[in-house]
VEXVOLUM-289111 format. One record per atom (N, C-alpha, C): residue in one letter; y, z, x. Coordinates in pm, whole numbers, plus 50000, padded with zeros to 5 digits. Example, Ala and Ser with C-alpha at 12.3 -4.5 7.8 and 13.67 -1.06 7.14 Angstrom:
BEGIN
a494315078051319;a495505078051230;a496705078051320;s497755070851285;s498945071451367;s500035078751290;
END
This chain:
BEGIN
x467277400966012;x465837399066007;x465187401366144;x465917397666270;x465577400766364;x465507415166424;x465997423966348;x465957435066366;x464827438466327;x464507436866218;x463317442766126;x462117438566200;x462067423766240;x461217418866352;x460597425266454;x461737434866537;x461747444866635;x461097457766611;x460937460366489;x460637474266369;x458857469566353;x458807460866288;x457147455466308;x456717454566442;x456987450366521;x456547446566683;x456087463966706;x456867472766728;x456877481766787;x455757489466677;x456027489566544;x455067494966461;x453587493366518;x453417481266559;x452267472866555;x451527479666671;x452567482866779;x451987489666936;x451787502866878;x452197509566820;x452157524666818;x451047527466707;x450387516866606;x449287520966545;x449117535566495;x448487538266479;x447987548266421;x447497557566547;x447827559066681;x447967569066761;x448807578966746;x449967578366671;x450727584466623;x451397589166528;x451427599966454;x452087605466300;x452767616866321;x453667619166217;x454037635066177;x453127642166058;x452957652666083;x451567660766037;x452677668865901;x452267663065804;x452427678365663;x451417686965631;x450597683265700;x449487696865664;x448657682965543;x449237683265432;x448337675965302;x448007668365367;x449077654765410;x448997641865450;x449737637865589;x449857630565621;x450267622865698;x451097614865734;x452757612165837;x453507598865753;x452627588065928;x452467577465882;x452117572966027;x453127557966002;x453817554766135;x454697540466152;x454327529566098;x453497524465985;x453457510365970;x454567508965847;x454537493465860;x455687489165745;x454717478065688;x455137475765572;x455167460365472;x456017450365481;x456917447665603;x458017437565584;x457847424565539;x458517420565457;x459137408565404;x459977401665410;x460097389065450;x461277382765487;x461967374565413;x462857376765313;x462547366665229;x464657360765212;x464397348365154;x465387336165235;x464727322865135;x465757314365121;x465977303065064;x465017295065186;x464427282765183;x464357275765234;x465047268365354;x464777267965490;x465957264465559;x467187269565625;x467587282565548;x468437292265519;x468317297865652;x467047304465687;x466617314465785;x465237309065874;x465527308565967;x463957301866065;x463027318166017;x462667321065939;x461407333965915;x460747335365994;x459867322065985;x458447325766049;x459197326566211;x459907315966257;x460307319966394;x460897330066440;x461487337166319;x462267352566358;x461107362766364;x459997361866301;x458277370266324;x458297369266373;x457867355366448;x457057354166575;x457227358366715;x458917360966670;x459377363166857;x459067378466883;x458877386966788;x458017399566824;x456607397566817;x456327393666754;x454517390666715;x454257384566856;x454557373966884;x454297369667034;x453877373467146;x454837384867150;x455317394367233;x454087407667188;x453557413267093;x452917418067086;x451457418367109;x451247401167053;x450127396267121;x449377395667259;x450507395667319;x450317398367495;x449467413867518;x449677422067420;x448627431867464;x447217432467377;x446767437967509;x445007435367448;x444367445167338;x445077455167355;x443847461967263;x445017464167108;x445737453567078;x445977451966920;x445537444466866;x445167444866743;x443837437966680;x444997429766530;x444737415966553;x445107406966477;x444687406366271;x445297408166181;x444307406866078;x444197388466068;x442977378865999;x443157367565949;x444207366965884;x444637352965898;x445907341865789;x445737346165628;x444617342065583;x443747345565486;x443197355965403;x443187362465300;x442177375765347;x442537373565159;x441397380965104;x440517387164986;x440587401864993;x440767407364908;x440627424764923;x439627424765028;x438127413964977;x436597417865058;x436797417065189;x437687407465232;x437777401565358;x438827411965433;x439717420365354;x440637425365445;x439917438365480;x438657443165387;x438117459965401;x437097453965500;x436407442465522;x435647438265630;x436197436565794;x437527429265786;x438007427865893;x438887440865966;x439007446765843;x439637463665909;x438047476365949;x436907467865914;x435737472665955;x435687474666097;x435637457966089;x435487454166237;x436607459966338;x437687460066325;x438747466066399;x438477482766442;x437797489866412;x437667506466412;x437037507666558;x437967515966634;x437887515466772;x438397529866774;x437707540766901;x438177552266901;x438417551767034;x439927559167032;x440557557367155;x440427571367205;x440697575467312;x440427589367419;x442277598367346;x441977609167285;x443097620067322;x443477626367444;x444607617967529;x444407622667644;x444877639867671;x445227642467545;x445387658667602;x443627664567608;x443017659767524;x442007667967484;x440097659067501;x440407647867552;x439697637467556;x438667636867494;x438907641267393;x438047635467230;x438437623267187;x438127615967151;x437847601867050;x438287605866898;x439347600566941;x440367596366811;x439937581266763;x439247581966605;x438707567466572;x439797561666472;x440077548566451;x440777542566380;x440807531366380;x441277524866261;x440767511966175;x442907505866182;x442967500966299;x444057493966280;x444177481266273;x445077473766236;x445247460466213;x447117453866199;x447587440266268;x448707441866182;x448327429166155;x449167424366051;x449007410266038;x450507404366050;x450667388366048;x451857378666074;x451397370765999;x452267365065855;x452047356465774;x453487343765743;x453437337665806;x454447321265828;x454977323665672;x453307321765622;x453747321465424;x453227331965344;x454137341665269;x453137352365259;x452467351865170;x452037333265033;x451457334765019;x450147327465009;x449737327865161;x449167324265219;x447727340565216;x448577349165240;x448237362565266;x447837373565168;x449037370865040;x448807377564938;x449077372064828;x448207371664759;x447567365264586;x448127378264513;x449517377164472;x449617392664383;x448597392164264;x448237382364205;x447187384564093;x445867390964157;x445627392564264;x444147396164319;x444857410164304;x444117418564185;x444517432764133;x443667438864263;x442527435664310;x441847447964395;x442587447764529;x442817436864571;x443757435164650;x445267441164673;x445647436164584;x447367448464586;x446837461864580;x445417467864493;x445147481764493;x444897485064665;x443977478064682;x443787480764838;x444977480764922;x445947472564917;x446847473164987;x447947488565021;x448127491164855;x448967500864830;x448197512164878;x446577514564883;x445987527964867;x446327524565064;x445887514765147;x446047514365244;x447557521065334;x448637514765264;x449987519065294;x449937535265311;x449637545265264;x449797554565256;x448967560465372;x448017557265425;x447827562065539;x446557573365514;x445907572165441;x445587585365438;x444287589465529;x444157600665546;x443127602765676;x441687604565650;x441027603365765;x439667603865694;x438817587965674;x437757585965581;x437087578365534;x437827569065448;x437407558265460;x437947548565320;x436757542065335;x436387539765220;x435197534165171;x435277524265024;x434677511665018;x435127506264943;x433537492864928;x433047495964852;x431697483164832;x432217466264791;x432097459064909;x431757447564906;x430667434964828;x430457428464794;x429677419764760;x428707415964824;x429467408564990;x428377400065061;x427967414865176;x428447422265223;x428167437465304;x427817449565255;x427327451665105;x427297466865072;x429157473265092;x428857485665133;x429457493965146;x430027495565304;x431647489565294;x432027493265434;x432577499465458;x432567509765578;x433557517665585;x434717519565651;x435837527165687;x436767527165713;x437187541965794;x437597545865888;x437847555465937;x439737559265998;x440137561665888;x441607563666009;x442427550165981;x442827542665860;x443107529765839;x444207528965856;x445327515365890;x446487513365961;x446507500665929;x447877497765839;x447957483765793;x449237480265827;x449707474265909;x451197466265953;x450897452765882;x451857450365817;x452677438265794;x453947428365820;x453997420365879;x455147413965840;x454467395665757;x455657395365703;x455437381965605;x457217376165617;x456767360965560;x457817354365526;x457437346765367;x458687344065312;x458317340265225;x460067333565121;x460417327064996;x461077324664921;x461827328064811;x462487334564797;x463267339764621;x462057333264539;x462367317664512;x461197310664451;x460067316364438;x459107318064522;x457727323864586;x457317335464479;x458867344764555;x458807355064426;x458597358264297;x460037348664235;x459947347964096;x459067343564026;x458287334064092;x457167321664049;x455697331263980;x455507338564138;x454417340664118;x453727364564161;x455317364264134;x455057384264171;x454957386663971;x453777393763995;x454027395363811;x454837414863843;x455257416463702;x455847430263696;x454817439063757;x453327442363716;x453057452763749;x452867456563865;x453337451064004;x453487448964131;x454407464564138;x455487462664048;x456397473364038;x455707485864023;x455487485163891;x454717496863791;x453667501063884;x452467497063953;x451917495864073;x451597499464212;x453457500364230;x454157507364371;x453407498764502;x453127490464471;x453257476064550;x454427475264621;x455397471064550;x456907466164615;x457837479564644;x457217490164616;x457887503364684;x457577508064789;x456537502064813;x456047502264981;x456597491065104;x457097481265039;x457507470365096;x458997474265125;x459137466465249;x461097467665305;x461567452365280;x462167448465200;x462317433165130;x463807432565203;x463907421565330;x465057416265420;x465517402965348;x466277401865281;x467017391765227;x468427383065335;x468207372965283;x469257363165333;x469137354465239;x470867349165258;x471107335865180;x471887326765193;x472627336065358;x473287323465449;x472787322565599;x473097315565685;x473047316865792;x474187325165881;x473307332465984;x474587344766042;x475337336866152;x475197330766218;x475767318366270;x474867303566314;x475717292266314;x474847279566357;x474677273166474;x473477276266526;x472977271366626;x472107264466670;x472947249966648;x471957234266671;x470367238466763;x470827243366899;x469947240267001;x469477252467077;x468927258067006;x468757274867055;x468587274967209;x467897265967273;x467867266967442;x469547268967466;x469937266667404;x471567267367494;x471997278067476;x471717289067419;x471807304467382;x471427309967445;x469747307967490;x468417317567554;x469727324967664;x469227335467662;x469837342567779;x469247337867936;x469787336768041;x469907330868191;x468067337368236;x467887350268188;x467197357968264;x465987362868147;x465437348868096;x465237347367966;x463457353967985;x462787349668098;x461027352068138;x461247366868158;x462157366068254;x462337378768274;x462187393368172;x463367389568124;x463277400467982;x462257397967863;x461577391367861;x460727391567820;x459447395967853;x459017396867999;x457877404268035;x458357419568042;x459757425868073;x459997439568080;x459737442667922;x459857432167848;x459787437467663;x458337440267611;x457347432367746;x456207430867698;x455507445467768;x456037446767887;x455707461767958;x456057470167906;x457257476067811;x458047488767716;x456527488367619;x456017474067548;x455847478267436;x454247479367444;x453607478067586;x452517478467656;x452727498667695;x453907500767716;x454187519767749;x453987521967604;x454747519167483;x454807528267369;x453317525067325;x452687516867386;x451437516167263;x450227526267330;x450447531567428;x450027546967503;x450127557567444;x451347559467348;x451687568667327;x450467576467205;x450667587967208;x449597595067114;x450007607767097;x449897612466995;x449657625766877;x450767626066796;x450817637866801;x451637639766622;x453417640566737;x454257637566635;x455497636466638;x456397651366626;x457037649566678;x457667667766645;x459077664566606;x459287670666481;x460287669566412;x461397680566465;x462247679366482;x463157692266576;x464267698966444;x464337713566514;x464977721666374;x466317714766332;x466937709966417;x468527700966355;x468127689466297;x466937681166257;x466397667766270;x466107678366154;x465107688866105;x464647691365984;x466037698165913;x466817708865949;x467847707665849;x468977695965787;x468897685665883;x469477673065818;x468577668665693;x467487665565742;x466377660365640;x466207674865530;x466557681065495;x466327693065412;x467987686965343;x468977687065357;x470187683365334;x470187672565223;x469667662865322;x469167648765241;x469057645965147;x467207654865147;x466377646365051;x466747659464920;x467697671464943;x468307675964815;x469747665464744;x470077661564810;x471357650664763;x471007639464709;x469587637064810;x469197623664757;x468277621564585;x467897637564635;x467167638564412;x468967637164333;x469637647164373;x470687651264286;x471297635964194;x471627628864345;x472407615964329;x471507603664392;x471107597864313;x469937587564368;x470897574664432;x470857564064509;x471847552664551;x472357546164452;x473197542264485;x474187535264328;x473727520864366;x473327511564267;x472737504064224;x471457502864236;x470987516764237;x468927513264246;x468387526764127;x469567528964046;x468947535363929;x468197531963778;x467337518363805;x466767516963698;x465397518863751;x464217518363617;x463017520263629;x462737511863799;x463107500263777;x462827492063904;x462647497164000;x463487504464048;x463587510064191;x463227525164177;x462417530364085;x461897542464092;x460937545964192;x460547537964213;x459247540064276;x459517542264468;x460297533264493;x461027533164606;x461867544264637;x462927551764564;x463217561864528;x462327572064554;x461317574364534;x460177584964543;x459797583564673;x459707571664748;x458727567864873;x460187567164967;x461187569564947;x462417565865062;x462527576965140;x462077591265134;x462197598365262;x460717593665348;x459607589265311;x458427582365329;x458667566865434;x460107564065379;x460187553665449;x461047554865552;x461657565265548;x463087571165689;x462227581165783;x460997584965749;x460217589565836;x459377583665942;x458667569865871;x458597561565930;x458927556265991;x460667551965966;x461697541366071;x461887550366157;x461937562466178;x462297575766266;x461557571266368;x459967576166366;x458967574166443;x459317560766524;x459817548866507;x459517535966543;x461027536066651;x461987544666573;x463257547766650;x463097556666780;x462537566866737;x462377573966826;x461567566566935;x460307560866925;x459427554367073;x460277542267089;x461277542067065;x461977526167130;x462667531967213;x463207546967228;x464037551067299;x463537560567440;x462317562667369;x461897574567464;x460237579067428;x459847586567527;x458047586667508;x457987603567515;x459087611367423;x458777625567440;x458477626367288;x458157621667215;x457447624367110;x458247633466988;x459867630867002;x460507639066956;x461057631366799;x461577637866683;x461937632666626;x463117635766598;x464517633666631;x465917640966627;x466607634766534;x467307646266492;x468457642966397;x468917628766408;x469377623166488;x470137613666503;x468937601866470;x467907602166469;x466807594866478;x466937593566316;x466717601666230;x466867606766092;x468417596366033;x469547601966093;x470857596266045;x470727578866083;x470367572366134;x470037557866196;x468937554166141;x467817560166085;x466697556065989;x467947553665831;x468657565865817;x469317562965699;x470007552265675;x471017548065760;x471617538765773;x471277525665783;x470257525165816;x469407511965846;x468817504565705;x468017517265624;x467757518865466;x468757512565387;x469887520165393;x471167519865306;x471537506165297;x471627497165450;x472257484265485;x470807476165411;x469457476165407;x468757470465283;x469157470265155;x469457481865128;x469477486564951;x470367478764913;x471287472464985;x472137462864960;x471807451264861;x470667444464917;x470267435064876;x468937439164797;x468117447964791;x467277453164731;x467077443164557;x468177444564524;x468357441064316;x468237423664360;x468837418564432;x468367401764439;x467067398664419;x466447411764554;x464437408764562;x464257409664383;x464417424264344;x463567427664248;x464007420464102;x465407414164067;x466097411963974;x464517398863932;x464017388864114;x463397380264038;x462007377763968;x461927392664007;x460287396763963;x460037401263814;x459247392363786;x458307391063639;x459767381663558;x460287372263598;x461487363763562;x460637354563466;x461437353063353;x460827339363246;x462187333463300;x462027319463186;x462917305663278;x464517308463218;x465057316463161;x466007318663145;x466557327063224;x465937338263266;x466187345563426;x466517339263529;x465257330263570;x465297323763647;x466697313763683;x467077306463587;x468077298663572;x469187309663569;x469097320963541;x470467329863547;x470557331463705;x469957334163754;x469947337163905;x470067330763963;x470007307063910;x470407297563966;x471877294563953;x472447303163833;x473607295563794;x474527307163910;x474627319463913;x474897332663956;x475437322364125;x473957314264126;x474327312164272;x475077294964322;x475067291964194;x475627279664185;x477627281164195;x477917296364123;x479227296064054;x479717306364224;x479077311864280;x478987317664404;x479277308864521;x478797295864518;x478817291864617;x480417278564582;x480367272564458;x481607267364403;x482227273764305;x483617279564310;x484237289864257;x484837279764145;x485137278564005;x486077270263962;x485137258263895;x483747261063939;x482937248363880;x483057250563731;x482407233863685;x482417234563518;x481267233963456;x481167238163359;x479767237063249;x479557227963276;x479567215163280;x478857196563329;x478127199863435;x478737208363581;x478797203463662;x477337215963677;x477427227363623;x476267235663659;x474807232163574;x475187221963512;x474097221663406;x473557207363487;x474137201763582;x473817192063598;x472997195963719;x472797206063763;x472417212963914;x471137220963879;x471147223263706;x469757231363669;x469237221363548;x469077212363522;x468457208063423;x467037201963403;x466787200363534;x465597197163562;x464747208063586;x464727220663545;x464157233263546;x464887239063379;x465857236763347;x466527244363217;x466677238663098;x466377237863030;x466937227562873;x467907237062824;x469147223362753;x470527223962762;x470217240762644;x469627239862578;x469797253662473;x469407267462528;x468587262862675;x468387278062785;x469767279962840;x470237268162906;x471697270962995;x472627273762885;x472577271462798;x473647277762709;x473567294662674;x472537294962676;x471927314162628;x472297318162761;x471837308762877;x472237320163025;x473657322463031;x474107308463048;x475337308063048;x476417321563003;x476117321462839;x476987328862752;x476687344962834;x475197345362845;x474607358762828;x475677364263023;x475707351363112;x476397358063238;x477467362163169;x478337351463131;x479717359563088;x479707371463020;x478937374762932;x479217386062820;x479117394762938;x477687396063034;x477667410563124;x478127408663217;x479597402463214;x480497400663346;x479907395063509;x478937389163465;x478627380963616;x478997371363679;x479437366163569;x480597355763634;x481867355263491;x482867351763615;x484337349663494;x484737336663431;x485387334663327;x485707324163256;x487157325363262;x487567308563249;x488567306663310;x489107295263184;x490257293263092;x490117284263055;x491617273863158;x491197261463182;x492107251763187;x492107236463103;x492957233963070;x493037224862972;x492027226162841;x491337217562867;x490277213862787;x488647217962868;x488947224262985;x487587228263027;x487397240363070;x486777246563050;x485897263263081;x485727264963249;x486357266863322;x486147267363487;x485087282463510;x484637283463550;x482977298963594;x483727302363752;x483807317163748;x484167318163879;x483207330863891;x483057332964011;x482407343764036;x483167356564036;x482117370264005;x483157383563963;x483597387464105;x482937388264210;x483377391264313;x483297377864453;x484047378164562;x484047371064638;x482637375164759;x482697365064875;x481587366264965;x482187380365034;x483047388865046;x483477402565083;x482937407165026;x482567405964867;x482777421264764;x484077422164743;x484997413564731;x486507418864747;x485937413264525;x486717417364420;x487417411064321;x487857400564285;x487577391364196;x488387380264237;x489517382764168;x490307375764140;x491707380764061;x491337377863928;x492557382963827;x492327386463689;x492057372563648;x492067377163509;x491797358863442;x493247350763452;x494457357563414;x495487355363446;x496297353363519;x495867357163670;x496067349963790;x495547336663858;x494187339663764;x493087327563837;x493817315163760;x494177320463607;x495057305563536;x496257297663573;x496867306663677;x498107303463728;x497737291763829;x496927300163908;x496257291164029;x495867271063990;x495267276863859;x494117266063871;x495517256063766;x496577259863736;x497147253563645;x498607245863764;
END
């Protein structure tokens, strides 16, 4: 998550001074990140903040409100439209940037506010020119050159509760980079006892880099080994789409994923250097970075538009995950205050039938083990696991 942290920060400096040009459109560096984590699980908002912080220190990036209404977000990206000098050509380049930092994201975003997710999604794309959009309490405001960074934190819960499907259908959540966790990567009581020795220090050189990249300006140059990789790609990538993101679900993402390795490029490339280049290797490390998401990708989306039998499938999934060998008593006793006994029985049956978790019999009781271990390793057959447990 702290990576991705680093990916918004830098997004946030480089605004919309900078894109790669297709002639139609435009790709320019912002992201939608999401942070999303169990309760407790992951400090979120403190893993934002330590880039956001840090970004704040410079003056001319413009904050969005905690808060915001479609009305309120096309007003406050009003107010933000500032034209900066092309220093090759010292014309006034105008643009409507903004990022925002949300503790709770939904605090930030009401997925039922339909004009809102529309605005959001038409925003993501970047497109150049005018945006115009009539208000209530302002008429008609306008928009010149718009630039929407996000980062958010937020809950599995959060999700399932309250993302309805057409978020999907929508291309809402295909614009979004959804960072999952569900353990901690290591435990550390007292974080001062970590901080590195030379802790002010590196932190004002982090605040000067990202005070240089937010200088930076014009279009990006894609280099001929950087475009025959990406020509390579995105033919392999129609042929053979990623293995586990071939349902309707992840179509949409699918369509927008060279959209989104173009992007991480740009953000790769000015972390390293201010020649405006976009290289192969920039391309292969955007991929990789993608790939290590898609991982977790089906957790985000599995809990969206969930009724309470879903829901409870995805409790038990993580109940039999975390105790290998547990019993029907013991999982029903962990969801019942959300499940009635004739839901956990339908989930129940319905995990086993599509192999999500294994059945085990000993004695007189049904033991649930999970299909795979915290590796991905297999767990052993049913017939080994009986030996064990007998």
């Amino acid at each position: 998550m702290l990576f991705w942290t680093g990916i918004s920060t830098i997004a946030g400096a480089l605004r919309r001074r900078v894109w790669i040009d297709q002639k139609y459109f435009q790709w320019i560096p912002n992201f939608y990140v999401i942070l999303v984590a169990p309760p407790g699980i992951v400090s979120k908002s403190t893993t934002a903040n330590v880039g956001m912080n840090l970004l704040r220190q410079l003056k001319e990036i413009k904050f969005g409100p905690d808060v915001i209404t479609w009305q309120a977000l096309i007003t406050s990206l009003s107010k933000a439209t500032q034209a900066d000098p092309d220093p090759r050509t010292g014309e006034f380049y105008p643009m409507s940037a903004l990022t925002f930092c949300s503790d709770e994201l939904g605090n930030l975003l009401n997925p039922n506010d339909r004009d809102l997710v529309d605005a959001l999604v038409g925003l993501w794309d970047g497109k150049r020119g005018i945006f115009s959009k009539e208000t209530k309490t302002s008429g008609s405001d306008t928009i010149e050159n718009p630039f929407i960074n996000i980062i958010g934190c937020t809950t599995p819960a959060w999700i399932s509760g309250t993302f309805p499907e057409y978020l999907i259908g929508g291309g809402f959540t295909s614009r979004c980079v959804f960072i999952y966790a569900d353990e901690k990567r290591q435990l550390v009581p007292y974080v001062d006892e970590v901080v590195p020795p030379k802790f002010e220090e590196m932190r004002q050189q982090l605040i000067h880099d990202l005070n240089m990249i937010s200088m930076m300006f014009g279009e990006f140059e894609i280099t001929p080994k950087a475009r025959e990789w990406g020509r390579d790609w995105y033919k392999a990538h129609w042929a053979k789409p990623p293995e586990g993101l071939s349902t309707d679900q992840f179509a949409g993402y699918i369509a927008r994923k060279q959209t989104h390795l173009h992007k991480l490029s740009m953000v790769v490339s000015a972390s390293e250097s201010d020649d405006m280049k976009i290289e192969k290797k920039h391309l292969e490390i955007s991929y990789e970075i993608a790939n290590q998401i898609e991982a977790d990708m089906p957790k985000v989306f599995s809990r969206i538009g969930q009724n309470d039998i879903t829901r409870g499938s995805y409790q038990l999934v993580g109940a039999v995950e975390r105790n290998p060998g547990i019993t029907a008593t013991e999982l029903f006793l962990g969801v019942f205050r959300t499940l009635s006994h004739k839901d956990f029985t339908e989930a129940l049956t319905a995990l086993s039938v599509s192999r999500q978790i294994r059945t085990v019999q000993k004695g007189n009781d049904i033991l649930y083990y999970p299909v795979k271990d915290k590796a991905g390793v297999s767990t052993p057959p049913i017939d080994q696991a009986v030996q064990k447990t007998s």
